[in-house]
Every structure is written in structure tokens, then in C-alpha cells.
C-alpha positions in Angstrom: 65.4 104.2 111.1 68.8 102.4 110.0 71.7 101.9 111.6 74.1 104.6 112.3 77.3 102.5 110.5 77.3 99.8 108.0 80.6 97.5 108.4 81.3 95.7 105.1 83.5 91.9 105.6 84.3 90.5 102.7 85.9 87.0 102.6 87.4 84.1 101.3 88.6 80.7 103.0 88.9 82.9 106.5 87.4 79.9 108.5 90.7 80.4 111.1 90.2 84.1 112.0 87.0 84.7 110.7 85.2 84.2 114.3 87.4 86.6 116.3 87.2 89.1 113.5 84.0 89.3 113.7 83.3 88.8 117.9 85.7 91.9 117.9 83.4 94.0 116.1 79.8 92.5 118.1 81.8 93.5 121.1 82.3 97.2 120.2 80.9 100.1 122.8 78.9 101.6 120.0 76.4 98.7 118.8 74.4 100.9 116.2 75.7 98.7 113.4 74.7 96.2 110.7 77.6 93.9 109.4 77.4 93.0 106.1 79.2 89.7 105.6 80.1 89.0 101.8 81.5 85.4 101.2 83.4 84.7 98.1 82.1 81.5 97.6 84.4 80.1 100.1 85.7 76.0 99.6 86.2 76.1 103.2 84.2 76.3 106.6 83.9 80.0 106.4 80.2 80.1 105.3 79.1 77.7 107.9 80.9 79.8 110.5 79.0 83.2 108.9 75.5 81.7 109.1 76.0 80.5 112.9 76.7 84.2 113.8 74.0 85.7 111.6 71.5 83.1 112.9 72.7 84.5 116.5 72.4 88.4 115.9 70.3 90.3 113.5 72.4 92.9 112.6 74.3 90.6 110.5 73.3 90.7 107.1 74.9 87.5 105.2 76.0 87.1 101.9 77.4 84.3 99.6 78.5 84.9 96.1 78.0 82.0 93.7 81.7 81.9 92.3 84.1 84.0 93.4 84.1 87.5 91.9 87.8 88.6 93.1 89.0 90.8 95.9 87.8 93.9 94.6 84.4 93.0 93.3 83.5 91.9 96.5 85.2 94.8 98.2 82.6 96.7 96.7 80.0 94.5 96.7 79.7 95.0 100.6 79.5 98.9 100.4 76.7 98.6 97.2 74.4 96.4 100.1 75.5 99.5 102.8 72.3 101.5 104.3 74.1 103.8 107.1 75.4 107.3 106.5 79.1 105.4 108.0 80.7 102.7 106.7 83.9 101.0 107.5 85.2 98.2 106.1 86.5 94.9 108.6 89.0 92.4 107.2 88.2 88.5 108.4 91.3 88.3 109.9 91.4 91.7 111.9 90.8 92.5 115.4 88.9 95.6 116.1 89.4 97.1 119.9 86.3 97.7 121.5 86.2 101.0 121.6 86.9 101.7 117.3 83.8 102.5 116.0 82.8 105.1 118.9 86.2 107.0 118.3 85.5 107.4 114.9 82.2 107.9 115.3 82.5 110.6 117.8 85.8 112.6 115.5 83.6 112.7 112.3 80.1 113.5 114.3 82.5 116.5 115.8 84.2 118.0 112.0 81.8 117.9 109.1 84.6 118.9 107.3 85.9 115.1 107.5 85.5 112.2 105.3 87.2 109.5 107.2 88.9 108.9 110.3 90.8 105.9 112.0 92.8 104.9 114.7 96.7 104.1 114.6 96.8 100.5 113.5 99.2 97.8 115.3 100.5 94.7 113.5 100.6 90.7 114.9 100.6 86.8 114.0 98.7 85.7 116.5 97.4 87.3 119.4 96.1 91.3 119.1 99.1 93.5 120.5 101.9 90.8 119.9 103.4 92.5 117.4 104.8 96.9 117.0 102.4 99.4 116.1 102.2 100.2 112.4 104.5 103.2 112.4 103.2 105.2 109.6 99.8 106.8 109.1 97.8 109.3 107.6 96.4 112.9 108.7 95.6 115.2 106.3 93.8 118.3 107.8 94.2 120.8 105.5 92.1 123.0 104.4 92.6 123.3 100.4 91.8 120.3 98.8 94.9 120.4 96.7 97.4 120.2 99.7 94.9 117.1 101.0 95.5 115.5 97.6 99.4 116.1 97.1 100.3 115.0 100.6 98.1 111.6 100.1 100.1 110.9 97.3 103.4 111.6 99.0 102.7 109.2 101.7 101.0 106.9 100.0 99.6 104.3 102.8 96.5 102.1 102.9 95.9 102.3 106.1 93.1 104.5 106.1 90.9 102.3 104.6 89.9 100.6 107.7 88.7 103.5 109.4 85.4 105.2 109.2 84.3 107.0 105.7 81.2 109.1 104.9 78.9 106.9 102.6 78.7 110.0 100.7 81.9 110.6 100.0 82.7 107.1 99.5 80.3 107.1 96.6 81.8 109.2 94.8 84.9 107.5 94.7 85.8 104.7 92.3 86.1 102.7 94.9 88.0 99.4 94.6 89.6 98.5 91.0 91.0 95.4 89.9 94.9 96.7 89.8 97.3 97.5 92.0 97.3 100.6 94.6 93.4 101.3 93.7 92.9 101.6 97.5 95.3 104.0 97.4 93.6 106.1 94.6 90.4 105.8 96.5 92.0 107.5 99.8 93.5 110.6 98.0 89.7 110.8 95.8 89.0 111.0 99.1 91.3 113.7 100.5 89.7 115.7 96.9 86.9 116.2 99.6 87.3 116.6 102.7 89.9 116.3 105.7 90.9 112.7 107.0 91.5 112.4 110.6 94.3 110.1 111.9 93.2 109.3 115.9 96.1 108.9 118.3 94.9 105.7 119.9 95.7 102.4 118.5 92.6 100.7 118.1 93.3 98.5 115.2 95.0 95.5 115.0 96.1 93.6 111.5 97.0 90.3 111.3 100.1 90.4 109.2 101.1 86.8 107.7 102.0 84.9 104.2 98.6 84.2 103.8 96.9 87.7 104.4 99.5 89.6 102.3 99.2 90.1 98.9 103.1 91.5 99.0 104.1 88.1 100.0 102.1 86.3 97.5 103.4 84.3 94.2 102.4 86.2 91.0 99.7 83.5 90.2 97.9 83.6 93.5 98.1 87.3 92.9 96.3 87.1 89.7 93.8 84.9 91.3 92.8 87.2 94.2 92.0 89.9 92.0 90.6 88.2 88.7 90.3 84.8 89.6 88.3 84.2 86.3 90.7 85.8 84.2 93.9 83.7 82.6 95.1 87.3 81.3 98.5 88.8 82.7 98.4 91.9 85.0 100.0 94.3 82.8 100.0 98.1 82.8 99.7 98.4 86.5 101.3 101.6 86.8 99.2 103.6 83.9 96.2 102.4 85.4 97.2 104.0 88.6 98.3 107.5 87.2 95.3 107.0 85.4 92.8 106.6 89.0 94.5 109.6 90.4 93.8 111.4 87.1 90.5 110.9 87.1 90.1 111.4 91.0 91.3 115.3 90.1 88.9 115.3 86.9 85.8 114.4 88.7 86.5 116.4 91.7 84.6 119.9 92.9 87.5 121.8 92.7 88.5 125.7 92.0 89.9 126.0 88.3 93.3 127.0 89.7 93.3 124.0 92.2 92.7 121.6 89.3 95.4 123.3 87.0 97.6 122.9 90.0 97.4 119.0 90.2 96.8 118.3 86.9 100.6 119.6 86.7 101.8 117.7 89.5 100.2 114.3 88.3 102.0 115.9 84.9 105.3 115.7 86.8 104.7 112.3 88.7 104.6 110.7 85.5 107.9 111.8 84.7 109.5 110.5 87.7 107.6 107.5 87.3 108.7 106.8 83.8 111.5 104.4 84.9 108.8 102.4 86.7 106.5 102.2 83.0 109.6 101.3 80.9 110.2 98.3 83.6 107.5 97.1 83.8 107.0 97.0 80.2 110.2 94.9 80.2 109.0 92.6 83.0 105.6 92.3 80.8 107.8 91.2 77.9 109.8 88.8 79.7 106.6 87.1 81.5 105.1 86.8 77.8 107.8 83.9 77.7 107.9 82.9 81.0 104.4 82.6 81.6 104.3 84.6 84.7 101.2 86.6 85.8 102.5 89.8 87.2 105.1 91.8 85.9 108.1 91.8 88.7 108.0 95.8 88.7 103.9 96.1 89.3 104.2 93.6 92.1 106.1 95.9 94.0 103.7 99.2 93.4 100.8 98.3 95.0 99.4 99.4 98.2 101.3 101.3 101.2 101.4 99.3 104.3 100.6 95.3 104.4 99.4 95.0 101.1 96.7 93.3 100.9 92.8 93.3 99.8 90.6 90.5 101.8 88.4 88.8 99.5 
């Protein structure tokens, strides 16, 4: 038989955390796990540091891309090599407490009626627990996948992504795009199935610095992370969002009614999004002479929480 959960790393020039992100998760109670290590054809130490642990314990399944695909691609790229009916996925730089993976575990083995659950999530710069806890999360327990759906958009937060998720469920998701708040389209796709479970105990720990955050990065370097191939400016960011949640509803198993229902509320988030298009139509405009990569206005739309995709 396979293992119980799949974890997915990708990374990216992580040699400095890369080791304790990953003895963090070889350390957890539950050790029914292969960790699938994806690198994105690192210019660093990092896959020289991968292959030292993968040579040490065979649940490590190591990967290195032969030019770097972007964030996203290799985002997914983990999940696509995924064999376990859970999957989570692990930043590089992250610190898992020991005990993650059995929480999890344990809260989805006792709802079927889940798709995901994770812990509360605490922030630091250098040392797990240095820093406050995250203070917003995300449990959605209702029962009508409509009420799931609106209240995912409403708080809008990334968070859950580093929890646990029903390879199932996670299928049938889009899963990672190349534009901004794609995670977050994922999460309420999601929510279109079943309940996500926010555990009380704070089990994860994100390491929150310039170089980790994609908020805090220049427009360039954001371009680079997620189309490092490309010389094209990220435009459009916020139709291509609407557009992921649209077709989250579309593709879902939902009632007639339920669908009618969201179809108009993603109807009237355009509307009061509108002022959000028209600027960042204007920002696209004014980077056409400036030469900037990412419109000023998408920038600031992308994920809830840290913002940011490892590689």
C-alpha cells in the first residue's frame, strides 16, 4: 500500500531554511508520509541539500526541474507526482510542529464531509514562535455549499492552503494559476465541496520576510516568480480572478437554485470590483511607458495573508 499523505515542497534558492523545513516535517508523530521535493532548478545549494536528505530517508521522493517553470507550475507539479488519498503542501521555509499532520489527519478521518483542515498558523523571522499568531483564519462548516462558497470569498485568506486537502477534491480544482489570488480561487473551489475545518491549535509556523513574500517583492521579481520565461506584463489580474471563481461555480455539483444564487453574487462582486478593473487598466497603461511588470492595482489583489507562493 501507499502512504497515507503525500506532502508536496516545492522550491527555489531555499538553501537557508530549506533543512529545518523539512526536519520539521521527518519529525512529525504521524510518519505515514512521502515528501515530494520539487526543485526549480535552483542556482544555489538547495539541490545538494535535497539529495543529502533523500539519500538519508526513503520517503523522500526528489525532484529537479531543468529550468525553472515558475511558482505555480511547480506548485502543481508536486501534487501531479502525489499517490496518498491526503496531501498537504510544505513551504521550504516553514516550520511544521510535530504534531500537524496527525491533527489533521485525525479531524478529516473523523468528518467525511470535509475537504481540508489546518491548524491556526503563527508568523516569525527567525526562530518558530518568535513572532504573533496569524490572527485570521478560515472555518467554513456549513452545510450548503453556497454559504461555504460566499463566506470564502468574504474572508478571503490563504491560509488554508497549508493544511490538509482530500486528493480528490483537490483534483478537481484548478489548482494553482499563474495570476494573482489563484490560491485563493482554489480554496473557495474548494469550499464548492465540502466543509473546511479550521483546528484551534497553532501548529503552523510561517516564516514571514522580504524574501519569502511576494507582497514585499518589486514588480519584476514578481513577474519572475510566476513566469520567469515570460517578458510579458501581468495585466488583467483582476478578470482573471472573477473569472477562477466563475468557473469554480460552473464546474461545481451544485442544485440549480444554489448555482443561480452565486452566479448573481459573483454578478454583483463585479460591480463592486469595477473600480479595481478600471485601475488597473490605468496602471496597465502607464507601465506600457514605464516598463513596469505589474500593474500597481494587481499587486495589491493577490492572496489573503503573507502573500506568497514558494517556488
Amino acid at each position: 500500500m501507499g502512504p497515507r499523505i503525500s506532502i508536496g515542497m516545492p522550491c527555489y534558492n531555499s538553501e537557508r531554511w530549506i533543512s529545518p523545513a523539512i526536519e520539521s516535517l521527518l519529525g512529525q508523530t504521524f510518519e505515514d508520509f512521502e515528501l515530494i521535493v520539487s526543485d526549480n532548478a535552483s542556482s544555489d545549494g538547495t539541490w545538494d541539500i535535497v539529495q543529502r536528505y533523500a539519500a538519508s530517508d526513503d520517503r523522500i521522493r526528489a525532484y529537479r526541474n531543468p529550468e525553472n517553470l515558475g511558482a505555480s507550475a511547480n506548485f502543481n507539479r508536486v501534487f501531479e507526482l502525489a499517490r496518498a488519498p491526503y496531501f498537504k503542501w510544505a513551504s521550504s521555509n516553514d516550520w511544521c510542529a510535530p504534531g500537524l499532520l496527525d491533527a489533521c489527519r485525525n479531524a478529516l478521518d473523523a468528518d467525511p464531509g470535509a475537504v481540508l483542515a489546518c491548524p491556526r498558523a503563527g508568523m516569525f523571522t527567525a526562530v518558530p514562535g518568535d513572532g504573533p499568531d496569524y490572527p485570521f483564519g478560515l472555518d467554513l462548516r456549513q452545510g450548503e455549499p453556497a454559504e461555504r462558497f460566499v463566506g470564502s470569498l468574504a474572508i478571503r485568506r490563504n491560509i488554508p492552503m497549508n493544511g490538509l486537502i482530500r486528493s480528490t477534491a483537490l483534483r478537481r480544482t484548478e489548482l494553482i494559476r499563474p495570476y494573482y489570488g489563484s490560491d485563493l480561487v482554489m480554496i473557495s473551489a474548494l469550499a464548492l465541496q465540502g466543509k473546511l475545518l479550521e483546528l484551534p491549535q497553532t501548529l503552523l509556523f510561517m516564516r514571514d520576510t522580504s524574501e519569502t513574500s511576494t507582497a514585499r517583492m518589486g514588480a519584476d521579481a514578481v513577474r519572475r516568480h510566476y513566469a520567469p520565461k515570460s517578458a510579458r506584463r501581468m495585466t488583467n489580474q483582476s478578470i482573471r480572478n472573477w473569472l477562477g471563481y466563475w468557473r469554480a461555480v460552473r464546474d461545481a455539483d451544485l442544485p440549480a437554485r444554489q448555482r443561480l444564487q452565486l452566479i448573481g453574487h459573483l454578478a454583483r462582486m463585479a460591480r463592486w470590483r469595477s473600480r479595481d478593473v478600471f485601475a488597473e487598466a490605468i496602471d496597465s497603461m502607464r507601465g506600457a511607458w514605464s516598463g513596469d511588470a505589474v500593474p500597481d492595482s494587481a499587486r495589491g489583489g493577490g492572496s489573503g495573508g503573507p502573500g506568497r507562493l514558494d517556488q
